[in-house]
Predicted model as a PDB file, atoms N, CA, C, CB and O in Angstrom, pLDDT in the B-factor column:
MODEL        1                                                                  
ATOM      1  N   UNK A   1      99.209 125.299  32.304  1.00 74.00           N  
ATOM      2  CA  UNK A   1      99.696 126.150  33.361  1.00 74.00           C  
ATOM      3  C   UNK A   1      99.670 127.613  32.935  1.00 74.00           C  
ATOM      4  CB  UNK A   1     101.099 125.738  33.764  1.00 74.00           C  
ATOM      5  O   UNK A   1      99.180 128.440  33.704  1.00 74.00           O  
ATOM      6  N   UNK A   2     100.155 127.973  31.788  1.00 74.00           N  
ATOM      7  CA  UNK A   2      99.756 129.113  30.902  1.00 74.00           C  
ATOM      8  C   UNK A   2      98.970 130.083  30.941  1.00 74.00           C  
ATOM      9  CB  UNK A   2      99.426 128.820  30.081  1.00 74.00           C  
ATOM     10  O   UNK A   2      99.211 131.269  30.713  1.00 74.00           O  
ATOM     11  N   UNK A   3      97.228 129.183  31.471  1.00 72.00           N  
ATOM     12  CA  UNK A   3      96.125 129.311  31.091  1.00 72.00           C  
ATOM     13  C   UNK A   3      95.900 130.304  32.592  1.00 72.00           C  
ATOM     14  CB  UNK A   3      95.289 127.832  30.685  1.00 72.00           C  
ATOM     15  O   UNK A   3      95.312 131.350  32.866  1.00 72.00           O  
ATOM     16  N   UNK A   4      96.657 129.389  33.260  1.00 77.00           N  
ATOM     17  CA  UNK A   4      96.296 129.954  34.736  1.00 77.00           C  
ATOM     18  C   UNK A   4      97.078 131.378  35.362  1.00 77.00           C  
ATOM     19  CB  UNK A   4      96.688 128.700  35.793  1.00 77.00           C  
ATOM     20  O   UNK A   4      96.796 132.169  36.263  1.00 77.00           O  
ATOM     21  N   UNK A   5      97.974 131.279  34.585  1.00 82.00           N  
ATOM     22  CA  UNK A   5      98.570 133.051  34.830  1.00 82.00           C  
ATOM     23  C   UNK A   5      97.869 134.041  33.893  1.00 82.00           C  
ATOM     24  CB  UNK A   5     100.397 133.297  34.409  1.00 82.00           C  
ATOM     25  O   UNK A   5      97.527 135.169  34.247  1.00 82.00           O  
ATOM     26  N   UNK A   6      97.749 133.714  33.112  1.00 78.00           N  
ATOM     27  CA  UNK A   6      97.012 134.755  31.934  1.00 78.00           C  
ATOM     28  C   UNK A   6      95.578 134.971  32.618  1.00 78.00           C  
ATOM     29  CB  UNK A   6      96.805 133.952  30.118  1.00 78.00           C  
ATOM     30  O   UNK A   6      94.834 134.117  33.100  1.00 78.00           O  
ATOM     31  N   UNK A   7      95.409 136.308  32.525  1.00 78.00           N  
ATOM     32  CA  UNK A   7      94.236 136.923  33.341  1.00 78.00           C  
ATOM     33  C   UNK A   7      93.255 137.323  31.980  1.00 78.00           C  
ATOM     34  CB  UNK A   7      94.779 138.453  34.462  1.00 78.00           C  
ATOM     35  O   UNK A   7      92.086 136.966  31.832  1.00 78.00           O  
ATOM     36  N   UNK A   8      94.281 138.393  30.773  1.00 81.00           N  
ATOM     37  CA  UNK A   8      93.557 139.404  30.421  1.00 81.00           C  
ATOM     38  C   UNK A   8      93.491 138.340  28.894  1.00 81.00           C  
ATOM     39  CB  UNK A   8      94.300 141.185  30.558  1.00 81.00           C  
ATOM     40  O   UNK A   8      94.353 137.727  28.265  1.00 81.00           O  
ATOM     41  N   UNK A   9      92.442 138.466  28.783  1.00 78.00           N  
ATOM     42  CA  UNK A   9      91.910 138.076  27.308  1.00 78.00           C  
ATOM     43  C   UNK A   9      92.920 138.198  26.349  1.00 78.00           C  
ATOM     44  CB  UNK A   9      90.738 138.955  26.797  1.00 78.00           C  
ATOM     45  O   UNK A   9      93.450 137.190  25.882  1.00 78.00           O  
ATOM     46  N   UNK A  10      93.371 139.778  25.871  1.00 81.00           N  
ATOM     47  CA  UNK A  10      94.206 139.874  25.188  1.00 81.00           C  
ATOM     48  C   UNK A  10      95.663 139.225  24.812  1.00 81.00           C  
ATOM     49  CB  UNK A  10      94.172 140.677  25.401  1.00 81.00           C  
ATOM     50  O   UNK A  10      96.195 139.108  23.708  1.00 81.00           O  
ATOM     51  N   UNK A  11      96.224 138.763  26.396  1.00 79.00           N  
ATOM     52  CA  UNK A  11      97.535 137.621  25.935  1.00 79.00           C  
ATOM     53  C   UNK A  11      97.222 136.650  25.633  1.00 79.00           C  
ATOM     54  CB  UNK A  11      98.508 137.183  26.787  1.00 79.00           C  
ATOM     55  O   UNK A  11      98.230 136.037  25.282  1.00 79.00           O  
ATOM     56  N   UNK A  12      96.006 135.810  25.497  1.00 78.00           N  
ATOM     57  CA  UNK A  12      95.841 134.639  25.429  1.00 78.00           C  
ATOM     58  C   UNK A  12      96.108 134.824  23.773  1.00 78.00           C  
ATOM     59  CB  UNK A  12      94.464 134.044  26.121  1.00 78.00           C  
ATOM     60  O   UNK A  12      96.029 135.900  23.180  1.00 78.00           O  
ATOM     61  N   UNK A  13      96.589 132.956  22.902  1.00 81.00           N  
ATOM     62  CA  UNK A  13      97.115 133.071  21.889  1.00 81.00           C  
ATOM     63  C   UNK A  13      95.914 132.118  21.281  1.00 81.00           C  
ATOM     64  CB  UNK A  13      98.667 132.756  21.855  1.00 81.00           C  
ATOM     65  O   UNK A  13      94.985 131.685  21.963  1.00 81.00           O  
ATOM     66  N   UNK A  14      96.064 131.921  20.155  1.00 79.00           N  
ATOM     67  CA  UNK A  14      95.098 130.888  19.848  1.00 79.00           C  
ATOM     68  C   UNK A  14      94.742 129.905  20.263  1.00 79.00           C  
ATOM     69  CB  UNK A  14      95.166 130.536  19.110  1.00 79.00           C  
ATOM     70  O   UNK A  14      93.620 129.789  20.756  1.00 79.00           O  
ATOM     71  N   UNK A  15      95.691 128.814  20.171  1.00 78.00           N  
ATOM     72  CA  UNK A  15      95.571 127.734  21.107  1.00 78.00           C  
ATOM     73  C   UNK A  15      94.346 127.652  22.392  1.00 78.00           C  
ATOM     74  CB  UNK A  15      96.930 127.744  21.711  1.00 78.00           C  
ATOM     75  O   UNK A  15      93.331 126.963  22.493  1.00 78.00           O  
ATOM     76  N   UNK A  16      94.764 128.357  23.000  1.00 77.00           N  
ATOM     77  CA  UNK A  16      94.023 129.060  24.642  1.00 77.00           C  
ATOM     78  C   UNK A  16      92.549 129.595  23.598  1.00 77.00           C  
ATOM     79  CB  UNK A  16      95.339 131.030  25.765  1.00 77.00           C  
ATOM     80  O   UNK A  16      91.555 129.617  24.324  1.00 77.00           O  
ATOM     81  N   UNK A  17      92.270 129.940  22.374  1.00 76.00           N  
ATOM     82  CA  UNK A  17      90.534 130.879  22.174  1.00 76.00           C  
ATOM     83  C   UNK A  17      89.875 129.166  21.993  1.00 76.00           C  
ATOM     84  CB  UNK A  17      90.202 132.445  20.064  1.00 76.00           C  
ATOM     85  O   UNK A  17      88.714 128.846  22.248  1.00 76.00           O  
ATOM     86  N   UNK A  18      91.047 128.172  21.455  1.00 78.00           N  
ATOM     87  CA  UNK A  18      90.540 126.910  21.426  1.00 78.00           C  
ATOM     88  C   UNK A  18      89.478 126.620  22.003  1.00 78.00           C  
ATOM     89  CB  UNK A  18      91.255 126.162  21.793  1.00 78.00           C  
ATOM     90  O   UNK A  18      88.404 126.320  21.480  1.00 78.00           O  
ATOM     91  N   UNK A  19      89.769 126.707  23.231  1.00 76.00           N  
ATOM     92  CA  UNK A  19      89.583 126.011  24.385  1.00 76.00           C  
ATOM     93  C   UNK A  19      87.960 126.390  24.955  1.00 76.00           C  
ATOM     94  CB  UNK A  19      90.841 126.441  25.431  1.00 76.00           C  
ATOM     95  O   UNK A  19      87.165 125.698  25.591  1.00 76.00           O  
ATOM     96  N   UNK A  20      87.863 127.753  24.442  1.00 75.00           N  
ATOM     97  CA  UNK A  20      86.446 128.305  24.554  1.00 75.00           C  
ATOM     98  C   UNK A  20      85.559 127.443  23.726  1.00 75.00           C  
ATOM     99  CB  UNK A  20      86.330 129.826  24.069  1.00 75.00           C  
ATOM    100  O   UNK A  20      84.368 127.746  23.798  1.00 75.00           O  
ATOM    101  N   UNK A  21      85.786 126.686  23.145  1.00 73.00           N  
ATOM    102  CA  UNK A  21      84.739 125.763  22.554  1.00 73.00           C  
ATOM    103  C   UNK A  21      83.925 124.438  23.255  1.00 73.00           C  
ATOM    104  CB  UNK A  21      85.417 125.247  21.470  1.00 73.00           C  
ATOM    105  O   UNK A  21      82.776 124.057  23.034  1.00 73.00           O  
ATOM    106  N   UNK A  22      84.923 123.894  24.157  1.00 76.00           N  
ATOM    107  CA  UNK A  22      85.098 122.977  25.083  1.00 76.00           C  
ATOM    108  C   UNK A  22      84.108 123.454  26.487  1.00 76.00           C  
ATOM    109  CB  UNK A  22      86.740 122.875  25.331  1.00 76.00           C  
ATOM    110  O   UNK A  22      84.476 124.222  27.375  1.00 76.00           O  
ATOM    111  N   UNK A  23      83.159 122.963  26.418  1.00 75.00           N  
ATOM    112  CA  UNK A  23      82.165 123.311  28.075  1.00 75.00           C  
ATOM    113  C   UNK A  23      82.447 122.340  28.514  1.00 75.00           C  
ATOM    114  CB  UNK A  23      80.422 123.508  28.275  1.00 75.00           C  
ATOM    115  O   UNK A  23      82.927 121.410  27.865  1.00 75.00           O  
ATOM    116  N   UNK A  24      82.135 122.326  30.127  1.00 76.00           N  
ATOM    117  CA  UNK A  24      82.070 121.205  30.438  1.00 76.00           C  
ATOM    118  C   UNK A  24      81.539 120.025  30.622  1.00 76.00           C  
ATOM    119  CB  UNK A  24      82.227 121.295  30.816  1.00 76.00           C  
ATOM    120  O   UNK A  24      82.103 119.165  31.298  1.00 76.00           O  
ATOM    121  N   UNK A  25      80.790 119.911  30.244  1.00 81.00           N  
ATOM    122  CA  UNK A  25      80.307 117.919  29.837  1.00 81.00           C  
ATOM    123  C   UNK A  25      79.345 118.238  27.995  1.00 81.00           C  
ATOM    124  CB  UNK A  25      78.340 116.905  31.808  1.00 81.00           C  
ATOM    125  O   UNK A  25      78.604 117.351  27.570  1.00 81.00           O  
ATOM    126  N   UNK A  26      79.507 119.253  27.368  1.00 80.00           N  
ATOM    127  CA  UNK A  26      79.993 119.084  26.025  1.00 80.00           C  
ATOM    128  C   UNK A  26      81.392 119.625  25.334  1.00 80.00           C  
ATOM    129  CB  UNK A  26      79.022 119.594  25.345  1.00 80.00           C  
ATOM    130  O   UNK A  26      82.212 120.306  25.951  1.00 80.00           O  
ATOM    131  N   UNK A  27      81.534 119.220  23.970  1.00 82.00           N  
ATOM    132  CA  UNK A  27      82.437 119.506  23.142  1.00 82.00           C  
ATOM    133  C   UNK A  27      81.896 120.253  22.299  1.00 82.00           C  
ATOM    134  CB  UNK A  27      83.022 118.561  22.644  1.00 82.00           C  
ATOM    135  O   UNK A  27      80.801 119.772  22.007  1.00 82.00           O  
ATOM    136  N   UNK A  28      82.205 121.688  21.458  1.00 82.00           N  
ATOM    137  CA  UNK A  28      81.488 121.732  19.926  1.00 82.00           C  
ATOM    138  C   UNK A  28      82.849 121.185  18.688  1.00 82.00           C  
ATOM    139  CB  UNK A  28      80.865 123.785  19.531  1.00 82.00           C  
ATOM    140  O   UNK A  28      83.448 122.016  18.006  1.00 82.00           O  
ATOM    141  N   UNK A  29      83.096 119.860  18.618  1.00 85.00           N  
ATOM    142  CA  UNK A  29      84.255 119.358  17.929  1.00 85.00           C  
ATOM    143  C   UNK A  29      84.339 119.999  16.263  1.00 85.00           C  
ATOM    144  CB  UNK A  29      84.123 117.634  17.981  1.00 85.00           C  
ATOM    145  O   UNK A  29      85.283 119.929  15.476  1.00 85.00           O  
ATOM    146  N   UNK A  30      83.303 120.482  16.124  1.00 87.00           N  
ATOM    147  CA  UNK A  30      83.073 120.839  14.633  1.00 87.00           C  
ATOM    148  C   UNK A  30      83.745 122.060  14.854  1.00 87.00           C  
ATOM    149  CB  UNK A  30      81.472 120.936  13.969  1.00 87.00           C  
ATOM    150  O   UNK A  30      84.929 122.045  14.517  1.00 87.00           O  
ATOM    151  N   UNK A  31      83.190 123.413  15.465  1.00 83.00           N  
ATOM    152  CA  UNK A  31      84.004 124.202  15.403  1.00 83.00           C  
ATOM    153  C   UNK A  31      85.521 124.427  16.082  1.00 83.00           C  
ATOM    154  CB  UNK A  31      83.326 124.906  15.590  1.00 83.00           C  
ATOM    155  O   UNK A  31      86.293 125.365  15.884  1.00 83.00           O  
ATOM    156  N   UNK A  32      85.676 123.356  16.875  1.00 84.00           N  
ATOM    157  CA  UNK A  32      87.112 123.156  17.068  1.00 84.00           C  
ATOM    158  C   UNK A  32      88.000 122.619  15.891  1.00 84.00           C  
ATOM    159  CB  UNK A  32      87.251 122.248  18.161  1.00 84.00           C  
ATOM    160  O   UNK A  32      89.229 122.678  15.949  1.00 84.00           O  
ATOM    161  N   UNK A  33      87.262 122.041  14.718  1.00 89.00           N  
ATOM    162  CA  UNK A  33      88.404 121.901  14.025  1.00 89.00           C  
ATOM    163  C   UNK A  33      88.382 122.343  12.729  1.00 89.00           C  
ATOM    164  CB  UNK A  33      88.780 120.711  14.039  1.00 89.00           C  
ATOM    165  O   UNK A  33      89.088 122.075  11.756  1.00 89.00           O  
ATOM    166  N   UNK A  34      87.342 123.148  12.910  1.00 89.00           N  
ATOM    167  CA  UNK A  34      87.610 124.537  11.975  1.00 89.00           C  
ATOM    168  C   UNK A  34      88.551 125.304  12.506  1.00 89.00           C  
ATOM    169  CB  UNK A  34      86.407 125.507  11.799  1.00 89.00           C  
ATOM    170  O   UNK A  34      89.694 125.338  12.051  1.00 89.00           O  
ATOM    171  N   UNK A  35      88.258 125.817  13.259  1.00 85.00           N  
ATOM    172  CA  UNK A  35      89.875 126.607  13.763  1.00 85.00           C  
ATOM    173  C   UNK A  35      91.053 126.154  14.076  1.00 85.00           C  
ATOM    174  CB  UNK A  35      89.879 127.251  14.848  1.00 85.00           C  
ATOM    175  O   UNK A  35      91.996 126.862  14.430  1.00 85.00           O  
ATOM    176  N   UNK A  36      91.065 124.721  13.943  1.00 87.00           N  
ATOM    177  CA  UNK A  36      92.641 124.701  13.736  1.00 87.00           C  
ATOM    178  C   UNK A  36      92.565 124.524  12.504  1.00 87.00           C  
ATOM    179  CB  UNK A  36      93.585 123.645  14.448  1.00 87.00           C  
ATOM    180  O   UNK A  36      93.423 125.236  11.982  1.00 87.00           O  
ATOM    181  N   UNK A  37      91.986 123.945  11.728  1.00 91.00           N  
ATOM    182  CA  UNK A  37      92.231 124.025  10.295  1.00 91.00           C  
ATOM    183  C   UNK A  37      92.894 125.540   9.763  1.00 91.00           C  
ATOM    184  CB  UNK A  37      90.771 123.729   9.583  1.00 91.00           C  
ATOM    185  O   UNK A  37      94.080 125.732   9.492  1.00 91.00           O  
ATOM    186  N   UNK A  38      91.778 126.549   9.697  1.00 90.00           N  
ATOM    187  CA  UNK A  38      91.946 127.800   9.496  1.00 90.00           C  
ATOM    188  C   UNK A  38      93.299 128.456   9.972  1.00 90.00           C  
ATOM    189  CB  UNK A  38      90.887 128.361  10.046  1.00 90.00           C  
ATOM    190  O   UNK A  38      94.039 129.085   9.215  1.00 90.00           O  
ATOM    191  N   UNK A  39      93.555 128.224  11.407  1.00 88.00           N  
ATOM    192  CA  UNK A  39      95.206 128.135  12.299  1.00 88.00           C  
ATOM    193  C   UNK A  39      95.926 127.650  11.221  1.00 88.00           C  
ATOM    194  CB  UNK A  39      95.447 126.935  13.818  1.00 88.00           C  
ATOM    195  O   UNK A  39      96.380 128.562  10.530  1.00 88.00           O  
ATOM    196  N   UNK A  40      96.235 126.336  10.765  1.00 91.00           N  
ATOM    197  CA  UNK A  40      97.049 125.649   9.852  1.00 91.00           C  
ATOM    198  C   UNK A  40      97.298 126.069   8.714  1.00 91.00           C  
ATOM    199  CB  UNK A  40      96.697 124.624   9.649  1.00 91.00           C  
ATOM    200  O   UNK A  40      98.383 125.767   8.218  1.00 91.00           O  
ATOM    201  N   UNK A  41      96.415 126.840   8.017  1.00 94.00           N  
ATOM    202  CA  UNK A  41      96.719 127.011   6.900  1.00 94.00           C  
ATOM    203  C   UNK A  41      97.952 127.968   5.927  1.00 94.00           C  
ATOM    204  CB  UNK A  41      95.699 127.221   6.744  1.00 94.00           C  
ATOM    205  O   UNK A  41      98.552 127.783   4.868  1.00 94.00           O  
ATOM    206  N   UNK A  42      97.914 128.847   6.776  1.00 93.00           N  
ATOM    207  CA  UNK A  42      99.039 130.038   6.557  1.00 93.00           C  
ATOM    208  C   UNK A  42     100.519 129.050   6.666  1.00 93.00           C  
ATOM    209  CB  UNK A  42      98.928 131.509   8.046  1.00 93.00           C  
ATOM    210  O   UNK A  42     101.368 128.927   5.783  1.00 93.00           O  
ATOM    211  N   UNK A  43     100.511 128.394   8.075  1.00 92.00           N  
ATOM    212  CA  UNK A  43     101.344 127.747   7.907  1.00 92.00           C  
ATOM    213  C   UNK A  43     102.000 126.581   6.926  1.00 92.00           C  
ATOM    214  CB  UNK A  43     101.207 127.599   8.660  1.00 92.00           C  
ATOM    215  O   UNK A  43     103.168 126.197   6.882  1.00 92.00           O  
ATOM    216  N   UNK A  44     101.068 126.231   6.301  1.00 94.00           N  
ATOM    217  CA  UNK A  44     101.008 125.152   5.360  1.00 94.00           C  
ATOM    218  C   UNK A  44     101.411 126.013   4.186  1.00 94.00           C  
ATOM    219  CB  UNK A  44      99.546 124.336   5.238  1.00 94.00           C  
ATOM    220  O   UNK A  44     102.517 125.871   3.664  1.00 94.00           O  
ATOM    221  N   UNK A  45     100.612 126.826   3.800  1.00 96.00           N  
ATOM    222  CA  UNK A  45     101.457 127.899   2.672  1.00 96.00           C  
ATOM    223  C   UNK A  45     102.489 128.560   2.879  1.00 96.00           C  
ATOM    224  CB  UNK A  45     100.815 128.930   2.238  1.00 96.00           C  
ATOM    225  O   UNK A  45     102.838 129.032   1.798  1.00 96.00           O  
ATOM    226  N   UNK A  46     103.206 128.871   3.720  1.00 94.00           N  
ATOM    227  CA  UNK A  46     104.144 129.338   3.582  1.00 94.00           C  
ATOM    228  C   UNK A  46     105.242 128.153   3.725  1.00 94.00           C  
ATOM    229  CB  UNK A  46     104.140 130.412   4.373  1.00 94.00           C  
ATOM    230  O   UNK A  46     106.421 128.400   3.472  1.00 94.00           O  
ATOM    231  N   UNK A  47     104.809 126.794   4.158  1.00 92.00           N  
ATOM    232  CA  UNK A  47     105.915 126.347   3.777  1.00 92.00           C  
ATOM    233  C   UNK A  47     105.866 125.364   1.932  1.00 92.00           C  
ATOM    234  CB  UNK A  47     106.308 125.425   5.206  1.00 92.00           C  
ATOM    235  O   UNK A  47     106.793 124.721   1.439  1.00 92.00           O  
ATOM    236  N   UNK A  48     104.958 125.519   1.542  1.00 94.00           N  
ATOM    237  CA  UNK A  48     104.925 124.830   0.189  1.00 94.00           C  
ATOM    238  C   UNK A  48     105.535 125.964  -0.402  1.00 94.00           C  
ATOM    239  CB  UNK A  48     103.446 124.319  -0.484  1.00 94.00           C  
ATOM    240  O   UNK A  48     106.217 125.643  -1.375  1.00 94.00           O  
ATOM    241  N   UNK A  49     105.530 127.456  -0.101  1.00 95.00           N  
ATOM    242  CA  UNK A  49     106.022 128.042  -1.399  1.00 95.00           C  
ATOM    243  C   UNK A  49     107.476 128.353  -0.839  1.00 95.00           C  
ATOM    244  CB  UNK A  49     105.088 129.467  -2.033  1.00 95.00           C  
ATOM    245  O   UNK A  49     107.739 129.268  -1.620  1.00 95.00           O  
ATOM    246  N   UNK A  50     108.206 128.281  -0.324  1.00 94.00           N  
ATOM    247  CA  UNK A  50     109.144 128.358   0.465  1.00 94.00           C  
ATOM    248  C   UNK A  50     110.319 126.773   1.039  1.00 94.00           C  
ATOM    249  CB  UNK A  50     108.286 129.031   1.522  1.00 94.00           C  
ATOM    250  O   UNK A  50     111.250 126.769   1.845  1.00 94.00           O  
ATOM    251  N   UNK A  51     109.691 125.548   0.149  1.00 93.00           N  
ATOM    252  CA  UNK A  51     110.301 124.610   0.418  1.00 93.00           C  
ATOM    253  C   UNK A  51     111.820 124.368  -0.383  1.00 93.00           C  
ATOM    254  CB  UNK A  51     109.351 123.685   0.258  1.00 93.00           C  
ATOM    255  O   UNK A  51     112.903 123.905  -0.024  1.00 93.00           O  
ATOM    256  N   UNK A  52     111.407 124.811  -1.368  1.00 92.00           N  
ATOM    257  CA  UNK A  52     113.021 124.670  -2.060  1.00 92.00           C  
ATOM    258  C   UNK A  52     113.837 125.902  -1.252  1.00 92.00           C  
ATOM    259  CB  UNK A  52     113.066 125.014  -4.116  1.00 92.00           C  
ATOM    260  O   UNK A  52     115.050 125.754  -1.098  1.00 92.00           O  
ATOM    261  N   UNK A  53     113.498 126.534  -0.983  1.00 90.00           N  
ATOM    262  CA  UNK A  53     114.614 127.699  -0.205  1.00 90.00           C  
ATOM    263  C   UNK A  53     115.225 127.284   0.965  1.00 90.00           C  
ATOM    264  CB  UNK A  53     113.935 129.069   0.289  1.00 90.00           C  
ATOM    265  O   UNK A  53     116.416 127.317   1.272  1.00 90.00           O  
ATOM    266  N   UNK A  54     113.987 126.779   1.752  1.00 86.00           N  
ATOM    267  CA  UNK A  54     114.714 126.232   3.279  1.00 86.00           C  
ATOM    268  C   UNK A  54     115.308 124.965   2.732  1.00 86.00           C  
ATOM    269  CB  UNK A  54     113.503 125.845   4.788  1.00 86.00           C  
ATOM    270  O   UNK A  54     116.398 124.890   3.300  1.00 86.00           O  
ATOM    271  N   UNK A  55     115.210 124.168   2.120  1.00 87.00           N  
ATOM    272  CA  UNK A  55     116.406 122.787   1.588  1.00 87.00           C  
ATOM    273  C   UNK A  55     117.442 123.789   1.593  1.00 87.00           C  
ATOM    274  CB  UNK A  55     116.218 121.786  -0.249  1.00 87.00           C  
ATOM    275  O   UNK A  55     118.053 124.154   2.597  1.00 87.00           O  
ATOM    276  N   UNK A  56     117.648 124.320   0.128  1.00 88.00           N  
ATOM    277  CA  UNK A  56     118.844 125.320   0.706  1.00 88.00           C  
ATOM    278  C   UNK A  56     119.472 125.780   1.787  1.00 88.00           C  
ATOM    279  CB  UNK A  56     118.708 126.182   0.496  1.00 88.00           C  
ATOM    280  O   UNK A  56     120.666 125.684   2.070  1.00 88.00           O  
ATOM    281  N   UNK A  57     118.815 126.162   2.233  1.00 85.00           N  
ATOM    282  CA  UNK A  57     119.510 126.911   3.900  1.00 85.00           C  
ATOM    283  C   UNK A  57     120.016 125.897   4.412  1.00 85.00           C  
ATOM    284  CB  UNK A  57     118.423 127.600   5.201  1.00 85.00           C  
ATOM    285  O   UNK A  57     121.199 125.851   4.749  1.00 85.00           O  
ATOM    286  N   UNK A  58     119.208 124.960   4.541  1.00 84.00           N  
ATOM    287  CA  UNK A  58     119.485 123.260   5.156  1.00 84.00           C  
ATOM    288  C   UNK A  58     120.750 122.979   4.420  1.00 84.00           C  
ATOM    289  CB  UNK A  58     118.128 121.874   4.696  1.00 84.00           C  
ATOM    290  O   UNK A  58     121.711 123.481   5.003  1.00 84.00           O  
ATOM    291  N   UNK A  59     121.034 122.403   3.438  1.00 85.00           N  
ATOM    292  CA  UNK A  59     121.754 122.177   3.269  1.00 85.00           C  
ATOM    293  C   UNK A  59     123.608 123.068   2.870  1.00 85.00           C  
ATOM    294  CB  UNK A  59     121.020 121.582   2.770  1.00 85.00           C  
ATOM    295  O   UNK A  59     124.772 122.724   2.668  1.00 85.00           O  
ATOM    296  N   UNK A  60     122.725 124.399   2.967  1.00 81.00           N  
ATOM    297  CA  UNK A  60     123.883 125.173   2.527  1.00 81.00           C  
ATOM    298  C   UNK A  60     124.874 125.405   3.971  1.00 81.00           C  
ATOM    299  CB  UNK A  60     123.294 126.715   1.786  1.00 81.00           C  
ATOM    300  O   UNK A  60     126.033 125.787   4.136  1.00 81.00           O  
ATOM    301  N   UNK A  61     123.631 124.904   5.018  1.00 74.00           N  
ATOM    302  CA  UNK A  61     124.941 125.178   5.855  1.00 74.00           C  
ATOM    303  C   UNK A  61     125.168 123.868   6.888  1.00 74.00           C  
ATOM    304  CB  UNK A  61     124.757 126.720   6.809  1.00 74.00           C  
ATOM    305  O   UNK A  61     125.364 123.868   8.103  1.00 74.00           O  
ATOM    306  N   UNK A  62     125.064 122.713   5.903  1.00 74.00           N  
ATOM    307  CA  UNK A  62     125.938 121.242   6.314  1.00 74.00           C  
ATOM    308  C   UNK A  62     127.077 121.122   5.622  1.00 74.00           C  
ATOM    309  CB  UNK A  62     125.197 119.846   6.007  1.00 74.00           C  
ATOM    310  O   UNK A  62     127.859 120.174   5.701  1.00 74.00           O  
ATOM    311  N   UNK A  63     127.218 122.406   4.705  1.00 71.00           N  
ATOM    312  CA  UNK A  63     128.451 121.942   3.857  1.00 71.00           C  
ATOM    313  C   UNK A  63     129.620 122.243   4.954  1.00 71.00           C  
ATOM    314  CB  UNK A  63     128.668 122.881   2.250  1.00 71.00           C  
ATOM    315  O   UNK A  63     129.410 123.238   5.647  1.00 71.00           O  
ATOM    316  N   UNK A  64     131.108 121.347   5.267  1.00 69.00           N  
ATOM    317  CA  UNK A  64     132.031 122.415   5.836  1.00 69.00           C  
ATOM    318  C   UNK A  64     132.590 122.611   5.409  1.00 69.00           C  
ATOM    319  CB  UNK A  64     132.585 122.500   6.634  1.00 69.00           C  
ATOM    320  O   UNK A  64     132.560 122.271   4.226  1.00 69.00           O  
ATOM    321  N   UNK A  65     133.667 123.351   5.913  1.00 60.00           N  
ATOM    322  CA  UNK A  65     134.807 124.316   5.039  1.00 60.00           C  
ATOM    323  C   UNK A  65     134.556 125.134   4.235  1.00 60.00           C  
ATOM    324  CB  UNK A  65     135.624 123.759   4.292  1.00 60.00           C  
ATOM    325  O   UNK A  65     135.465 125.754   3.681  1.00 60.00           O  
TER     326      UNK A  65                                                      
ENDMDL                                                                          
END                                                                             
C-alpha cells in the first residue's frame, strides 16, 4: 500500500528499490538476493559486536527494585 502513495523516487526505502528487479513475467532472483544480502549485513554487524551490551540492557532492566 506504501508503494502506492509514494510518487517520488526519493522516499522510497530499500525494500521498495527491491522490487525494481521483479518484471513482470520474469524475476532477476540473483540480484534480488544480493541486495538483501548486502541490506543485511550492517545489520548483522552491529549486532555481533554489540551483543553482550544489549544482554545487559536486557537484563539490567528486569531487575526490580
Amino acid at each position: 500500500m506504501a508503494n502506492t502513495f509514494l510518487t517520488s523516487e526519493d522516499l522510497k526505502t530499500i525494500p521498495f528499490s527491491i522490487m525494481k528487479f521483479a518484471g513482470e513475467y520474469s524475476c532477476n532472483y540473483g540480484a534480488q538476493f544480493a541486495v538483501m544480502t548486502i541490506i543485511a549485513i550492517p545489520t548483522i554487524l552491529i549486532y555481533l559486536l554489540f551483543t553482550e551490551q544489549m544482554t545487559k540492557g536486557i537484563t539490567a532492566g528486569a531487575i526490580k527494585g
